[in-house]
C-alpha angles and dihedrals in degrees: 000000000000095000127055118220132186145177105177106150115193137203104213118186124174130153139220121278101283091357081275114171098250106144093044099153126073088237099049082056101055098040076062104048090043093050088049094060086056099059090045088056103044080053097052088248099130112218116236086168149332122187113175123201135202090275107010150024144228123217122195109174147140105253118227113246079235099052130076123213098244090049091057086053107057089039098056086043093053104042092043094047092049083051096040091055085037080077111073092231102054096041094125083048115138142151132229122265102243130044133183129231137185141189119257127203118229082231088060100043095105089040095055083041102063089033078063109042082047093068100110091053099048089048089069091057104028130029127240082257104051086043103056086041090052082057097039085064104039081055102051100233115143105226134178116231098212093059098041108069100030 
């Protein structure tokens, strides 16, 4: 086959240093989730969408067939955390090491939508840390618990 071709959509989650509050404010949400779409585009990752918490964020995108995932990963950490200190009241910002993602079915797309846009819900009933296990287990992945959260 001459071309390469490629769909491979992608759920990224991955949370602040320590879980720490940083992005308390709506609007500081959305500057970062906004500012998040941008870096997927200008990587050829296409947003489907991006809703960032106080302490965490959730990635839905369409992965270029010349990006890794963990590649997508330390560059939108790493764009996002320069612009984040570049505003005088996030200058000590900064995201956990490690993240989690996870493959997404075409067929599942709206589902893992609405399971995204609903955060702010869901964190009134479940913490950042049930949730991400809940996924980790509907997603089969064997975890340990001591090197998740540090």
């Amino acid at each position: 086959m001459p071309q390469s071709m490629s769909r491979i959509l992608v759920h990224v989650v991955f949370s602040t240093k320590d879980r720490k509050e940083f992005l308390k404010t709506e609007e500081a949400r959305d500057d970062m989730s906004s500012y998040i779409a941008g870096i997927l585009r200008d990587m050829d990752c296409a947003a489907i969408l991006v809703n960032a918490t106080e302490d965490h964020v959730h990635i839905l995108c369409a992965l270029s067939r010349n990006v890794s995932v963990a590649a997508l990963v330390e560059e939108v950490k790493t764009a996002s955390s320069k612009w984040a200190k570049s505003n005088a009241l996030l200058t000590r910002f900064a995201w956990q090491s490690g993240y989690a993602a996870f493959s997404v079915s075409p067929s599942e797309v709206l589902e893992v939508k609405h399971y995204i846009v609903n955060q702010t819900v869901r964190h009134g009933r479940q913490s950042f840390q049930d949730e991400l296990r809940k996924i980790l287990r509907a997603h089969g992945v064997d975890y340990d618990e001591r090197y998740v959260w540090g």
